[in-house]
C-alpha positions in Angstrom: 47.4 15.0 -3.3 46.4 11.9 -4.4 48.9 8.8 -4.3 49.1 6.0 -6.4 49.5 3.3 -3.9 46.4 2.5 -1.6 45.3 0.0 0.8 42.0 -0.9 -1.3 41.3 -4.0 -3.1 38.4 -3.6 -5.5 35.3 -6.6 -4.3 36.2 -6.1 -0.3 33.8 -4.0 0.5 31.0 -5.2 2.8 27.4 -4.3 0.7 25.0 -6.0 3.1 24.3 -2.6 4.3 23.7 -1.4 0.8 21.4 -4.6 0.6 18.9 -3.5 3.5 18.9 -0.1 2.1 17.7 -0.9 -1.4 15.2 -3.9 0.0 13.7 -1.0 2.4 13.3 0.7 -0.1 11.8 -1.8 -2.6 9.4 -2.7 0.2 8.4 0.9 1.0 8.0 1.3 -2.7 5.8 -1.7 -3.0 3.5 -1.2 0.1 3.6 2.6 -0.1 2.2 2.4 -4.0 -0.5 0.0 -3.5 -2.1 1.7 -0.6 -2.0 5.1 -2.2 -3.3 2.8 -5.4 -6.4 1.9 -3.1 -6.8 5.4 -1.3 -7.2 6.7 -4.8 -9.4 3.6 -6.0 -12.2 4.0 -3.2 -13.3 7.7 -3.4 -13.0 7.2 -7.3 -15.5 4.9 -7.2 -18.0 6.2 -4.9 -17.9 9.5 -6.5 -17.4 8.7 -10.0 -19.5 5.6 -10.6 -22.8 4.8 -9.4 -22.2 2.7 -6.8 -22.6 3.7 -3.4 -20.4 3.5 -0.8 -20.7 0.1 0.6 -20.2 -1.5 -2.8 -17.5 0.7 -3.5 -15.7 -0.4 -0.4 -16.0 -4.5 -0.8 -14.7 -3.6 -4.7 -11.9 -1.9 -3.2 -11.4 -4.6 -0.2 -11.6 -7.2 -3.2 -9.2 -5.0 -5.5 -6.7 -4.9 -2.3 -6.6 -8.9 -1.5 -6.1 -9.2 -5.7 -2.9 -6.4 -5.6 -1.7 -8.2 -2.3 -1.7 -11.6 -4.2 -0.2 -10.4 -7.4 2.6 -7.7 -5.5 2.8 -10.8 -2.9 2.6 -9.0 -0.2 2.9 -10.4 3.3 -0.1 -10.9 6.3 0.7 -7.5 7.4 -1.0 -6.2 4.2 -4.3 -7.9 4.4 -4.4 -7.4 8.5 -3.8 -3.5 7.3 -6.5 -3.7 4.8 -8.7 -5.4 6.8 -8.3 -2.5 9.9 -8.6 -0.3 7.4 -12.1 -1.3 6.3 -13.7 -1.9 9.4 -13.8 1.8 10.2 -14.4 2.7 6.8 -17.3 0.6 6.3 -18.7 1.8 9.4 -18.5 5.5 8.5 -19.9 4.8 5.3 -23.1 2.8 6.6 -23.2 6.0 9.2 -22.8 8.3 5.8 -25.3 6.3 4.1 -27.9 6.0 7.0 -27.6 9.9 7.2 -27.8 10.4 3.7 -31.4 8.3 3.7 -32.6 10.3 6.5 -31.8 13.4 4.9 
C-alpha cells in the first residue's frame, strides 16, 4: 500500500541524463532527416528531370552544404557529404560513360 510519507522532494532529481537522451535524439533527428532528404533528392532528379547524373549530383552536393548551413550542422556533415559524393560521382561518370557506349 501506498504511504503518505516519503523520502522525495519534488526538483531533486538529477535530469542530465534525460538531457543526453533528448539531445541524441534531436541530433539523430536532425542528421538522420537531412540525409534521407538528400538520398531522396538525388535519384529524384536524375530520374525525374532532365538532367543527368552528374548535374544532378553537384545540385544535390550544393542542396546538402545549403541544408548543412541552415540545420547548422557540424564538419562531420560536410566530410560525410563530401565521402559520399566522391563514390557517387564516380559511379555515375562510369554509368554515364557506359550509357554513351551503349
Amino acid at each position: 500500500m501506498a504511504t503518505d510519507h516519503s523520502d522525495y522532494v519534488r526538483g531533486t532529481m538529477g535530469v542530465t541524463g534525460h538531457k543526453k537522451t533528448f539531445g541524441g535524439f534531436m541530433g539523430f533527428t536532425k542528421y538522420g532527416g537531412a540525409a534521407i532528404a538528400l538520398l531522396v533528392l538525388y535519384p529524384t532528379l536524375v530520374f525525374g528531370t532532365p538532367l543527368g547524373w552528374l548535374p544532378s549530383l553537384i545540385t544535390t552536393l550544393i542542396l546538402g552544404f545549403i541544408m548543412g548551413a541552415a540545420l547548422k550542422l557540424k564538419g562531420g556533415w560536410y566530410a560525410g557529404i563530401i565521402a559520399g559524393a566522391v563514390p557517387m560521382g564516380i559511379a555515375s561518370l562510369l554509368l554515364a560513360l557506359w550509357h554513351a557506349s551503349t
